[in-house]
N, C-alpha and C positions, 0 to 999 in steps of 0.2 A: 562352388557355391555361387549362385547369382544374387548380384544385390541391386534395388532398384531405389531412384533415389525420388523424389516429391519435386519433379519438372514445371507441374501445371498441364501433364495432357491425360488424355487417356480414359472414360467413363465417363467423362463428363468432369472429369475432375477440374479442370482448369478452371470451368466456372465456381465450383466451391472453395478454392482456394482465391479466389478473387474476390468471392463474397468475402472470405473472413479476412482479406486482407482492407477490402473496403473496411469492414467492421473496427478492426485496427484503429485505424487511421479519424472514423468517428470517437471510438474510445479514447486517441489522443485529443481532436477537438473538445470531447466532456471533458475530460480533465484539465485545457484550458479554462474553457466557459466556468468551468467550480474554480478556478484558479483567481477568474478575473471578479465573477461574482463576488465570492469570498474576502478577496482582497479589499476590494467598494466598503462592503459589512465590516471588515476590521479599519477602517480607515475613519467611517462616519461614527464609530463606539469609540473611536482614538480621540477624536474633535470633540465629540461631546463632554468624554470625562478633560481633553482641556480648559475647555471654556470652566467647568468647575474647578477646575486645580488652582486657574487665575482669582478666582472668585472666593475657595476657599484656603487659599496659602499651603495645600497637605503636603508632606512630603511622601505619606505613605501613598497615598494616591497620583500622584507624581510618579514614582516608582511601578503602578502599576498604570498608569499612559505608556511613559516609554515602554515597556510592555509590551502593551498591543500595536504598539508603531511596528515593535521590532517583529512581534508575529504577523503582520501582515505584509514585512515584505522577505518574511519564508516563502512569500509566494514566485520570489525570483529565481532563483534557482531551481525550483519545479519547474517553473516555464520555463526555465536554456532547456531543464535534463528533457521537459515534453517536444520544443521542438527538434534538441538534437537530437534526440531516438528516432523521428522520422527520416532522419538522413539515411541514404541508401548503402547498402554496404559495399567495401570497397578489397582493394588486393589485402589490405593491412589489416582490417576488420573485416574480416569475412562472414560474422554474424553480426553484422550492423551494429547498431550506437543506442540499443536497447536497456544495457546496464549504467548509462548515464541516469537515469532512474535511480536506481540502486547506488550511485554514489551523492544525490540527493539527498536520500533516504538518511544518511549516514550523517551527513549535514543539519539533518531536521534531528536526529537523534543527538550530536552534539549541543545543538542549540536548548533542546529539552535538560539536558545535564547542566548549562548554565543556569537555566531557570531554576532549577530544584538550588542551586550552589546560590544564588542568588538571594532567595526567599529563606535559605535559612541561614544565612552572613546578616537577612537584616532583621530577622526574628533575635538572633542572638543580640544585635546591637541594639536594640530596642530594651532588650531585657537589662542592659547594662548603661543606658541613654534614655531612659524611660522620658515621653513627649506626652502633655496633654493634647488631647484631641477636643477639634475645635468642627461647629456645623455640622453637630450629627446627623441631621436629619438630609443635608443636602448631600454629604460624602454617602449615607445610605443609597442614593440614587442613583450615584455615579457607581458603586459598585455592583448594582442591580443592573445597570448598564452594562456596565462591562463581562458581566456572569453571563446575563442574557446573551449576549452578541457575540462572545465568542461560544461558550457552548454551540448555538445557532449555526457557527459555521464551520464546529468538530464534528455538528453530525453531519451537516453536507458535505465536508472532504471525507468524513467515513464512507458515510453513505456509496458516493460515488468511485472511492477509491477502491471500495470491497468489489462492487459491479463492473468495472473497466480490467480490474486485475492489477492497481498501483500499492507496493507495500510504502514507495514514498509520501503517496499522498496519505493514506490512510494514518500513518507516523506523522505526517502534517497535522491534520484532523485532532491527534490526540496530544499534539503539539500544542493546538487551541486549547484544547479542555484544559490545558494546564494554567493557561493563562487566567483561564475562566475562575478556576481553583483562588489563584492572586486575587481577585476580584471580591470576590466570595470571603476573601480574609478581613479586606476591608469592612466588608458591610456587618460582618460578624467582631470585626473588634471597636468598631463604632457604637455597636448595639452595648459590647460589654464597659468601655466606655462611659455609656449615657448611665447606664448601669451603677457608676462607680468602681470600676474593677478597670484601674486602667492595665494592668499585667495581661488580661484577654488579648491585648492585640499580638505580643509577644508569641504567648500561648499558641493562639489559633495561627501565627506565619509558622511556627513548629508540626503544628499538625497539617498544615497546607503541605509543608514539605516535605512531610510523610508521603500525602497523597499525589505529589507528585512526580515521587520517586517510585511510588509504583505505577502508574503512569509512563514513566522512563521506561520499566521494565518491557511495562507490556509493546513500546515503539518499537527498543531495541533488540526484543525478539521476533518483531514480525521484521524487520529488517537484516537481521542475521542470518533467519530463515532463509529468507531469499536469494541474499548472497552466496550463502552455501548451498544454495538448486535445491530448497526442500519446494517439495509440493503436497499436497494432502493426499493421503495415502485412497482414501477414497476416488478419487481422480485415475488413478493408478488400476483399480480394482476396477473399475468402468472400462475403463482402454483395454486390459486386459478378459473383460465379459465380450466386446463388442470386437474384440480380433479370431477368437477364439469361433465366437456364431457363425463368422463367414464362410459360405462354402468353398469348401476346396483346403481349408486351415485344418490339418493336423495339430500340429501344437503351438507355441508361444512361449518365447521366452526374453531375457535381456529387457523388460521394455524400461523405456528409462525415459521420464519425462524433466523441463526442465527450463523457468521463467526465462526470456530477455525480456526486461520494460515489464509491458503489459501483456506479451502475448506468450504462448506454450511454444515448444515444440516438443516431438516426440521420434522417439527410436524403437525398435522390435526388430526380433526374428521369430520368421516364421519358418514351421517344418512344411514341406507339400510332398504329394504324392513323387516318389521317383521317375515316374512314368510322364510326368508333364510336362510342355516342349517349354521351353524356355521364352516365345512370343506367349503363352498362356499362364506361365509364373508370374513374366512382368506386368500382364493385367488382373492377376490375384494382387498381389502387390499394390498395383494403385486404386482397385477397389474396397482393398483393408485399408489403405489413407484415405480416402474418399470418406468412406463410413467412421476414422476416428477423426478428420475435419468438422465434419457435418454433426458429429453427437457429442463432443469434448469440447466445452466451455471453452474461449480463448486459445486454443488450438488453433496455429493457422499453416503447421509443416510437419510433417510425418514422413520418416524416411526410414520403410523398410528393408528388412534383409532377407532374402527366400534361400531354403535350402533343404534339397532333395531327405527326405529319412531312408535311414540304408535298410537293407532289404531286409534285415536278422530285426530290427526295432519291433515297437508294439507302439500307434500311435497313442499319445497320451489322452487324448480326448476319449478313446473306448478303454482307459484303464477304468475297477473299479473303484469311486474314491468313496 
């Protein structure tokens, strides 16, 4: 059996694997730049509901400042795991520092379980320490603040985090939303409050922590995912369409795809003709990488395995399916 591994030479290949290594490398500056962005926007919604917190004594809204302090410096530990994934791999790491991501991820997924453990420690104590609420109209604002400005910047680490390939960032992202949720408790139990109904505020921190325990769910599954090398099965059906077209591919099998960071790599065997010299296996080979670099999203290493079909086979691509 010959197996040929993903060098950077060979059709041209070098240059496409440089491009998507360049790409890389830009996908980790995005996820900076949304890092730093992001961070600026949770820090100026932090300031502002202080200045009200001073002005209106709340504790509920006190509770949710420190909050958005505390989510906006989830932005730290993104940025070690963004730049120490660019570190190069080494004898120890032989596939670089790309799951420092991935143990981010896990971080921003704990910090999501405090909040939910959080939001509903002070729903209950409310329920049992009931507080009138004072400044309806101005805590309204602060919480409309605070809804706005973190939602605002759950969809740009979504946003960004789906299109670069980060399951940390995007568990970032909805890290926000969670906050936004706190937010959003205030401004609805103020409302019920002015209302007369001081038990709304209790009420609506219970149902905040409904929603943001399913919110938890949905981090802690794009983050699990990842950890355990799922990739979308679709991804898989593509790489498997686009190895298969190549000329000189008999069959296809083993392909195994599978995240570091932000980037793919992938594996296959390929069958080829018996008859093929071995200098023209190794460049079928880096032409099947070549074409799954260049067509597969995030994809920046493809290392296949060529091996002759014996003489008694039927190739599978003329079976009838």
């Amino acid at each position: 059996m010959t197996q040929t591994h993903g060098h950077g030479h060979g059709h041209g290949h070098g240059h496409a694997s440089a491009d998507k290594i360049d790409s890389a490398l830009e996908a980790s500056r995005d996820g900076m730049r949304c890092l730093k962005i992001s961070f600026a926007g949770l820090i100026v919604t932090a300031v502002i509901q202080t200045v009200i917190v001073i002005y209106t004594d709340s504790v509920a809204l006190l509770g949710d400042t420190l909050h958005n302090y505390a989510d906006a410096l989830t932005a730290v530990p993104l940025g070690i795991a963004f730049i120490v994934g660019r570190r190069l791999a080494t004898r120890a790491y032989t596939y670089g520092f790309g799951r420092a991501e991935d143990l981010a991820g896990v971080v921003v997924v704990m910090l999501i379980a405090a909040s939910s453990a959080y939001a509903g420690y002070e729903a209950i104590r409310r329920f049992i320490h009931p507080a009138d609420v004072h400044h309806v109209g101005v805590l309204v604002i602060a919480g409309v603040v605070g809804f706005l400005g973190n939602e605002v910047v759950a969809q740009y680490r979504i946003r960004t985090g789906r299109r670069i390939g980060s399951a940390a960032l995007v568990a970032d992202g909805l890290h926000a939303r969670t906050d936004g949720f706190t937010s959003l408790a205030v401004v609805l139990s103020a409302i019920g409050a002015w209302l007369g109904f001081p038990l709304a505020d209790p009420i609506i921190g219970l149902l905040i922590t409904v929603a943001i325990l399913f919110v938890l769910r949905d981090a802690a599954r794009e983050v699990y995912r990842r950890l355990m090398d799922a990739v979308d099965p679709a991804l898989v059906d593509q790489a498997e369409h686009i190895i298969r077209s190549t000329p000189g591919v008999l069959d296809v099998s083993d392909i195994q795809l599978r995240w570091l960071g932000h980037t793919l790599r992938a594996e296959a065997r390929i069958t080829i003709d018996s008859n093929t010299t071995l200098v023209d296996a190794h460049h079928l080979s880096h032409q099947v990488e070549h074409d799954l670099i260049h067509a597969v999203p995030h994809l920046t290493t493809a290392t296949i395995h060529t091996e002759p079909l014996p003489q008694d086979a039927t190739p599978a691509r003329n079976l009838v399916r």
